[in-house]
C-alpha positions in Angstrom: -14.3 -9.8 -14.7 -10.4 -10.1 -15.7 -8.6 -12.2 -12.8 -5.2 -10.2 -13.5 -6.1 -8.4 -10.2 -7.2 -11.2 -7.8 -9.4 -10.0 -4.3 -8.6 -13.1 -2.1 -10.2 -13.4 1.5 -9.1 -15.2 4.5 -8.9 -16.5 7.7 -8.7 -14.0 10.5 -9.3 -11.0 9.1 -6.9 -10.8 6.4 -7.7 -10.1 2.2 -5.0 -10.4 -0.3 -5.4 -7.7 -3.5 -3.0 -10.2 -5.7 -1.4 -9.2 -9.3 -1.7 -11.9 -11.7 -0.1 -11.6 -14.6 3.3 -13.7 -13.2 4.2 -14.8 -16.9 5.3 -11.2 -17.4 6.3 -10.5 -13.9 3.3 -9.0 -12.6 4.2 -5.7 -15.0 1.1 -3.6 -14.9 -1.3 -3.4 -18.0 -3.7 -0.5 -18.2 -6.3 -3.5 -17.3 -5.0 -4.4 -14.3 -4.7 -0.5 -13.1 -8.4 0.1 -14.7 -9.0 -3.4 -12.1 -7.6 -2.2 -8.9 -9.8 0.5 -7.6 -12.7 -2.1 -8.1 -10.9 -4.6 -6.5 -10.0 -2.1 -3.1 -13.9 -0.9 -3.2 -14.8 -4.6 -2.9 -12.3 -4.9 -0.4 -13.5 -1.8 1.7 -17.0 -3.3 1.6 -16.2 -6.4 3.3 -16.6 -6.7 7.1 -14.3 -9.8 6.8 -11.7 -8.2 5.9 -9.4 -5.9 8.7 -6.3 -5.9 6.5 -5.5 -6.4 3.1 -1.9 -7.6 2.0 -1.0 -6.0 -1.4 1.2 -8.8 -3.5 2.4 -10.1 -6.9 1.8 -13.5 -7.9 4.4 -15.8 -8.5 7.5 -14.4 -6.2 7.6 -11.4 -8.4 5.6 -8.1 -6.6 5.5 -6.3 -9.8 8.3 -5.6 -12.9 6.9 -2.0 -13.6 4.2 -0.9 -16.2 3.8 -3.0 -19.2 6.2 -1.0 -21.4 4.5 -3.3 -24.7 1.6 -0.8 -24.2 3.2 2.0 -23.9 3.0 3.3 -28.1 -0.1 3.2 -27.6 -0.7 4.7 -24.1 1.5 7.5 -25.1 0.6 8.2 -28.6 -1.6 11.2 -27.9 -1.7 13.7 -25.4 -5.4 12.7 -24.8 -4.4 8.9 -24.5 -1.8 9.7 -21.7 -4.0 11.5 -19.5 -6.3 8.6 -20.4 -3.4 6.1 -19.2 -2.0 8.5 -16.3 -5.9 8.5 -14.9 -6.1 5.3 -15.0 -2.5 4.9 -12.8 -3.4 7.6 -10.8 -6.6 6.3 -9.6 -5.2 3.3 -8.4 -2.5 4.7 -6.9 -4.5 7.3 -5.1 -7.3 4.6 -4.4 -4.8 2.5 -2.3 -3.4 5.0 -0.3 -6.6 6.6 0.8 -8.2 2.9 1.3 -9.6 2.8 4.6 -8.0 -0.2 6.2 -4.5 -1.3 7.2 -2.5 -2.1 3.9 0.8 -4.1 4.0 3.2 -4.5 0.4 5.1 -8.0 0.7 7.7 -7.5 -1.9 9.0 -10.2 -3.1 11.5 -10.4 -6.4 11.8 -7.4 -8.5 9.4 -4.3 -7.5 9.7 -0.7 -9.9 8.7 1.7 -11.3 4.6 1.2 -10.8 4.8 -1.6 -8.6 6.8 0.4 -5.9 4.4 2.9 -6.4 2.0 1.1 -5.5 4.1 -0.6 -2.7 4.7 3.4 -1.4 0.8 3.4 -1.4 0.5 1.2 1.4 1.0 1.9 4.9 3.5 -0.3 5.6 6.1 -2.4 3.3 7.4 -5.5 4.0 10.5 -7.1 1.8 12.1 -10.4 1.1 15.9 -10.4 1.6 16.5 -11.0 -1.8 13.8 -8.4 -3.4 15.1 -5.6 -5.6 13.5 -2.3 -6.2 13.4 1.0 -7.9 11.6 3.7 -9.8 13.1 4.1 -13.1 11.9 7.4 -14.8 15.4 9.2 -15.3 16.2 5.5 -17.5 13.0 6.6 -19.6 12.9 10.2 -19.6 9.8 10.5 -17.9 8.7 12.8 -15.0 7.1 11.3 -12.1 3.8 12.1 -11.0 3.1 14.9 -7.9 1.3 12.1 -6.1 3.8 9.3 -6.5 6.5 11.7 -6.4 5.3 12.8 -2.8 4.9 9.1 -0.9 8.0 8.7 -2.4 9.6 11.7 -0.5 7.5 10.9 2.3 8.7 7.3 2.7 12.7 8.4 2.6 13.2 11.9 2.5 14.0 14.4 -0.1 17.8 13.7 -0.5 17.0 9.8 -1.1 14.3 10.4 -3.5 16.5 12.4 -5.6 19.1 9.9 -5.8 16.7 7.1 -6.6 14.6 9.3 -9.1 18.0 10.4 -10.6 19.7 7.7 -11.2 17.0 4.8 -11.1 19.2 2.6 -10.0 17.8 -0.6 -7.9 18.3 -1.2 -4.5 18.9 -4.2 -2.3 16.3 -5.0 0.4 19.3 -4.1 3.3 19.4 -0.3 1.5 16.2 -0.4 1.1 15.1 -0.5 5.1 18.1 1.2 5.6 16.4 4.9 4.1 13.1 3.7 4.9 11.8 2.4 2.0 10.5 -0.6 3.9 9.5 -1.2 7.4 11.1 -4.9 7.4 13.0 -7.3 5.7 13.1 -11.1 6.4 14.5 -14.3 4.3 12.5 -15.1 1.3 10.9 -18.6 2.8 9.9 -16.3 5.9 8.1 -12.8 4.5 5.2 -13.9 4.2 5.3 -15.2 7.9 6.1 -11.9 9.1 3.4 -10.0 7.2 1.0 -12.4 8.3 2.3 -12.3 11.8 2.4 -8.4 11.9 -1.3 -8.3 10.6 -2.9 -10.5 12.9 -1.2 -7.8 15.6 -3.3 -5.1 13.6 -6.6 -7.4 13.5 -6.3 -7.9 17.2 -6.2 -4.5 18.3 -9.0 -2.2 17.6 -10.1 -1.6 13.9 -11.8 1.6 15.1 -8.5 3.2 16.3 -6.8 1.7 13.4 -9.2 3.5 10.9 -9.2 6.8 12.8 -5.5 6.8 12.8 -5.3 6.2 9.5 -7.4 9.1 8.8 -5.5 11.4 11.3 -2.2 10.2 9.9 -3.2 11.1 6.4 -4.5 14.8 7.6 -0.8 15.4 8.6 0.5 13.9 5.5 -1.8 16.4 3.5 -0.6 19.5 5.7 -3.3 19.7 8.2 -1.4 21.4 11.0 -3.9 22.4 14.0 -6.9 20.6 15.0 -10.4 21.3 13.4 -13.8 20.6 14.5 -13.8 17.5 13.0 -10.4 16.2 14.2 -11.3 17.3 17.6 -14.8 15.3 17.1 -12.8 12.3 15.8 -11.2 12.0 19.3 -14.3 12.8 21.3 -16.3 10.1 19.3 -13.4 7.4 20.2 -14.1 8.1 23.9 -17.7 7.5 24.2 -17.1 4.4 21.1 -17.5 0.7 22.3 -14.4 -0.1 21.8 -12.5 2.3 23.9 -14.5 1.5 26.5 -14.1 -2.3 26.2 -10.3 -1.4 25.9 -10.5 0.2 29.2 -12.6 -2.6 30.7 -10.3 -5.1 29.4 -7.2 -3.4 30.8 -8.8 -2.4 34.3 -9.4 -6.1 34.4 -6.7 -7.3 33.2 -7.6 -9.5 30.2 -7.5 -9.0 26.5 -10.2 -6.9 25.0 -12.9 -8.2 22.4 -13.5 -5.1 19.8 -16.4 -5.3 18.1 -15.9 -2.8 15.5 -15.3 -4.4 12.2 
């Protein structure tokens, strides 16, 4: 199989879902969009892995789609909801991916690869990382799906203006609307992502999952609980973790989950 999208594992929990195609700056072929749900369903499949870090290779997160395909991904209506599929299913495959997900942007991330970033559940940026999503510069429409994490991540006024204008933005704007949960200096990103997931693979993968599930419910426009939300909670109470969590607290030491 291609290695343009790379499934590394890890110490400690952690698997890295890597673009590789750094001699073009990561920009996304339909190969590499055909590559990623594989690559995620791998990753879900893994007991090893509690959190997978979403990257480019090469300092670059990823330059966009592959615009030298684009003729051809666009030349019939049947080819585009060929190519759009394709996009789409990664996209979609990512955000509904069961586990923790963290971007670590580094160096130019638009168009497709901040879609993909907005796909994750949280975003982490290098100081020096630019993004945007550049459809108004192409005369393109953005998709429903894309277009909604988008207005989820910033808010309706923000996405406007960046779907507008697609102009880039600095990593300090970008945290600033929300765009990203954290910036750090370029030598120390990759730190903090690693730092901020061994927080998530310490605490209980079981709660993390639910919530994941809960928090995607709301994001859908789930408003009141259902049987099966109200079963999700009950099921956490009687789980093993929850009550090692309570063991561990009552005695005052850090709890050992063994959900994985």
């Amino acid at each position: 199989m291609s290695d343009k999208v790379i499934l590394r594992r890890e110490d400690h929990g952690i698997g890295r879902l890597i673009l590789n195609q750094p001699a073009k700056r990561n920009a996304l072929s339909q190969e590499m969009w055909q590559l990623v749900p594989a690559r995620l369903a791998e990753a879900a499949a893994d007991p090893a892995i509690r959190v997978l870090v979403v990257q480019g290779a090469g300092g670059t997160f990823a330059a966009g789609a592959d615009i030298s395909e684009f003729e051809a991904a666009y030349a019939t209506r049947e080819s585009t909801a060929v190519y759009a599929g394709d996009i789409a299913r990664a996209m979609d495959g990512l955000a509904d991916f069961i586990k923790p997900t963290i971007a670590l942007i580094q160096g130019a991330c638009v168009g497709g690869g901040l879609g993909l970033a907005l796909a994750c559940d949280l975003r982490f940026a290098a100081s020096d990382a630019r993004m945007g999503i550049t459809p108004g510069k192409l005369g393109l429409v953005y998709p429903l799906g894309d277009t909604k994490r988008l207005v989820q991540a910033v808010g309706p006024s923000h996405a406007k203006d960046l779907l507008y204008t697609g102009r880039l933005l600095e990593a300090g704007e970008a945290l600033s609307m929300g765009l990203v949960n954290r910036v750090a200096a370029p030598d120390r990103v990759e730190a903090a992502v690693l730092d901020h997931a061994a927080q998530i693979t310490a605490a209980s993968q079981y709660s993390a999952r639910a919530t994941k599930r809960m928090i995607n419910r709301v994001l859908a426009g789930q408003v009141v609980d259902t049987a099966e939300t109200v079963a999700e909670f009950l099921d956490a109470i009687e789980g093993a973790d929850f009550i090692e969590g309570r063991n561990a607290f009552r005695d005052k030491r850090k709890p050992s989950f063994t959900f994985g």
